[in-house]
C-alpha positions in Angstrom: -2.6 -2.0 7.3 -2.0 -0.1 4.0 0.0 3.4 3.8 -2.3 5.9 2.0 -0.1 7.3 -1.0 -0.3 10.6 -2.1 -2.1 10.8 -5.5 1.7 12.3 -7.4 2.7 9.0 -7.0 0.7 7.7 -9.6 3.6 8.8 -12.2 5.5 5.9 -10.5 3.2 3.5 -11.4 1.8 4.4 -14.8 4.0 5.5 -18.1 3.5 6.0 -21.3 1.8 3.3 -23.5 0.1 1.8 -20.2 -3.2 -0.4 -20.8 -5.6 1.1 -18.2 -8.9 0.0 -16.7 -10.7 2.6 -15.5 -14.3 2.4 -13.3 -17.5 4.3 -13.6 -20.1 4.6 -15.7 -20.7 8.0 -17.5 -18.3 9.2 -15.0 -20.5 7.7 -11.9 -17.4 5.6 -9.4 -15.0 7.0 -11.5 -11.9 7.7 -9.7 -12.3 11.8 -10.9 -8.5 12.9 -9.0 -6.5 9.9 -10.7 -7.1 11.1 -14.0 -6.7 14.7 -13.1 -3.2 13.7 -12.3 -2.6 11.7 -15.4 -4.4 15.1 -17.5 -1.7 17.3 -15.6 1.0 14.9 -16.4 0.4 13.8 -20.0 0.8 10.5 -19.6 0.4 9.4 -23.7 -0.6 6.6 -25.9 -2.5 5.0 -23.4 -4.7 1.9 -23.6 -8.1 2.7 -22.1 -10.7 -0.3 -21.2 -13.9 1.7 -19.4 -17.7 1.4 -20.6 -17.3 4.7 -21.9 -15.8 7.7 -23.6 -16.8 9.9 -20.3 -17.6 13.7 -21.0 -15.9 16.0 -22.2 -15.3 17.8 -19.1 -15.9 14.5 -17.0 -14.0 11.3 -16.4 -12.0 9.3 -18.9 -13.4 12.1 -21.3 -11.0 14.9 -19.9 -7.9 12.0 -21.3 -9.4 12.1 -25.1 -10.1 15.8 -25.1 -6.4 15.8 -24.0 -5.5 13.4 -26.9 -3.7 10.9 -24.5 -5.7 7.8 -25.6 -4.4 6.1 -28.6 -6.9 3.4 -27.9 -10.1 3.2 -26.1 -12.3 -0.2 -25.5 -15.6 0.8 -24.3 -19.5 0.0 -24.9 -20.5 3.3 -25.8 -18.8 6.9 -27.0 -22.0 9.1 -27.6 -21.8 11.4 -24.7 -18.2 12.3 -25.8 -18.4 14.3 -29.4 -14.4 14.1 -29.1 -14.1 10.5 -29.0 -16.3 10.3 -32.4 -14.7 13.1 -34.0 -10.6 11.2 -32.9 -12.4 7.8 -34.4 -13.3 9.3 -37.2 -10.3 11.3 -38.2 -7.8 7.8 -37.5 -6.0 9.9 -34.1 -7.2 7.3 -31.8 -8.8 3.3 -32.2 -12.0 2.8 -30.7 -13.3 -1.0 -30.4 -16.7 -0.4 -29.6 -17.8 -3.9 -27.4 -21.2 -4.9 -26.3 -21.4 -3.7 -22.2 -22.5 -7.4 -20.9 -19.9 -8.4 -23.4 -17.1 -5.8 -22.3 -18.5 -7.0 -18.6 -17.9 -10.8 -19.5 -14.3 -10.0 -20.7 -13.2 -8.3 -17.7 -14.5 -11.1 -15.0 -13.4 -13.5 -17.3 -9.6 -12.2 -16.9 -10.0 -12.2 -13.0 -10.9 -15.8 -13.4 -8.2 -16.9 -15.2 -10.2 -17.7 -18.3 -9.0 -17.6 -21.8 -12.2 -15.9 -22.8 -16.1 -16.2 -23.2 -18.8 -17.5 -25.8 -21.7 -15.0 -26.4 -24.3 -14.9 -29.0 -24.2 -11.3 -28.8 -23.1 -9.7 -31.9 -23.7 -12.8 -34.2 -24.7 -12.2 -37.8 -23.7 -8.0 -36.8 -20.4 -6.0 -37.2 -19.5 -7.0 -33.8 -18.6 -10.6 -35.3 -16.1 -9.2 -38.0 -12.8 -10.9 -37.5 -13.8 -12.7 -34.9 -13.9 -16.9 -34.3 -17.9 -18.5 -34.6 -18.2 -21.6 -32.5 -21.4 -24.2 -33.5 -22.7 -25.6 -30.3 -25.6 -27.3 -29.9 -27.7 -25.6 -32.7 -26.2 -22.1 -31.9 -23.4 -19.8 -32.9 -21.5 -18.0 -30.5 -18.9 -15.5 -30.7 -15.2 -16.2 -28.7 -14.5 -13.4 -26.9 -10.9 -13.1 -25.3 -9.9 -12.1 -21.8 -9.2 -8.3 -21.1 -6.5 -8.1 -19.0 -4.4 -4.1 -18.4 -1.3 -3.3 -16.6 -3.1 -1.0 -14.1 -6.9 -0.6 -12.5 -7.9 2.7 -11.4 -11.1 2.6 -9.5 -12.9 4.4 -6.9 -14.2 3.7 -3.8 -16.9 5.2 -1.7 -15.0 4.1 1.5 -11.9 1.8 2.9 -11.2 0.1 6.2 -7.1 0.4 7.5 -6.4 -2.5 5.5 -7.8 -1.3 1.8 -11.1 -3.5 2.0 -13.7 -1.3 -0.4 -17.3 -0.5 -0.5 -18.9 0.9 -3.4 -21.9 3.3 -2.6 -25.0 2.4 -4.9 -24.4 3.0 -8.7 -20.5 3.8 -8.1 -20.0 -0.3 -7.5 -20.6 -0.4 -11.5 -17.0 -1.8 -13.0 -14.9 -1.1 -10.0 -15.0 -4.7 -8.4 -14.5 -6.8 -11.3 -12.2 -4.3 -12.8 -9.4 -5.1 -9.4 -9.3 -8.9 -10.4 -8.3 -8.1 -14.0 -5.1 -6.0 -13.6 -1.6 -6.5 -12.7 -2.1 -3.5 -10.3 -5.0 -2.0 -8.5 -5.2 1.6 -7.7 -7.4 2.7 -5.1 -9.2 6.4 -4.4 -11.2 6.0 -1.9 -13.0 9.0 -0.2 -13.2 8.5 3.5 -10.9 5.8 5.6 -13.1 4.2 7.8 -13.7 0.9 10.0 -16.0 -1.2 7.7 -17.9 -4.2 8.3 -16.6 -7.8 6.8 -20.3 -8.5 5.6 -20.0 -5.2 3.6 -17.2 -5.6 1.7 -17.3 -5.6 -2.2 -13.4 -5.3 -2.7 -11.2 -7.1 -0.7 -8.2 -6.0 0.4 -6.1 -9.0 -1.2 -7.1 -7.1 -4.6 -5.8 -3.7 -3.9 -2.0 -3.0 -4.3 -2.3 0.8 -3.9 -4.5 2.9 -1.9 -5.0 6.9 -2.1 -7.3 9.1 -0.6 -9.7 11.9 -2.4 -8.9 15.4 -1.0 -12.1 16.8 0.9 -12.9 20.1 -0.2 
């Protein structure tokens, strides 16, 4: 059985200069209370790894609007005008990765891989100072590993013992995300008796589980 923490104790677990991977896509599965917290505490120069810059008002956004990323690594930054306007004035780094790429990366971590070997990018911007390996009549790009200190995802539901589901689009990141961290952060909304065959995050993979307050 896992205790359900209450969501303040998140400043025990992540400090300043944290690498963070964070769930959801445009703010869909994103664990919405858990960065609230970190907005209200200030939590700085944070490493974000996400496959986007959020909204503004909406997901990993509210953090850059907040200027608490120093570094985000993400697919994609057009829905946020303050993550292009930070990149462009130098106040935070932005390494812009392909999403399957990005994807790869993450899973590749969980495995225990060193990294992957895509043709994605090739000949582009995306290969700049990056190592080209010739195999059989065709480049390919080594990509590292992403690994981050903590996973913050969200969860549409967990049994008593922290095994996840992920309701429709919300499963996005989350799962592979809680194999490529040192420690996994649940929000899950309701605490309920799930079935085996259902489960899309096991239990084994979440060290921390907190539950969204119902309005």
């Amino acid at each position: 059985m896992k205790t359900i923490e209450p969501i303040a104790q998140l400043s025990e677990y992540i400090k300043d200069g944290a690498s963070i991977m964070v769930g959801g896509f445009m703010g869909c599965g994103t664990p919405e209370a858990l960065i609230d917290y970190l907005v209200e505490q200030k939590v700085k120069d944070l490493t974000i790894i996400c496959n986007d810059a959020g909204y503004p008002d909406k997901g990993v956004g509210k953090l850059i609007v907040n200027h608490q990323v120093s570094h985000l690594i993400a697919s994609h930054i057009g829905l946020n005008p303050e993550a292009g306007k930070q990149m462009s004035e130098g106040t935070m780094k932005v390494t812009l990765t392909p999403q399957g790429t990005l994807a790869e990366q993450i899973r590749a971590a969980g495995a225990g891989l060193g990294g992957i070997l895509t043709p994605t990018g090739v000949g582009t911007i995306v290969e700049e100072g990056k190592e080209v390996l010739h195999l059989k009549g065709k480049d390919y790009l080594l990509e590292e590993a992403l690994h981050a200190d903590i996973a913050l995802i969200y969860a549409t539901a967990s049994d008593a013992y922290g095994n996840l589901i992920h309701e429709k689009t919300t499963r996005n990141f989350n799962p592979i995300m809680a194999l490529a961290a040192e420690k996994v952060i649940a929000l899950t909304r309701s605490i309920k008796e799930i079935d085996p065959n259902c489960v899309m995050t096991p239990h084994v993979l979440v060290d921390h589980l907190m539950k969204e307050e119902t309005k």
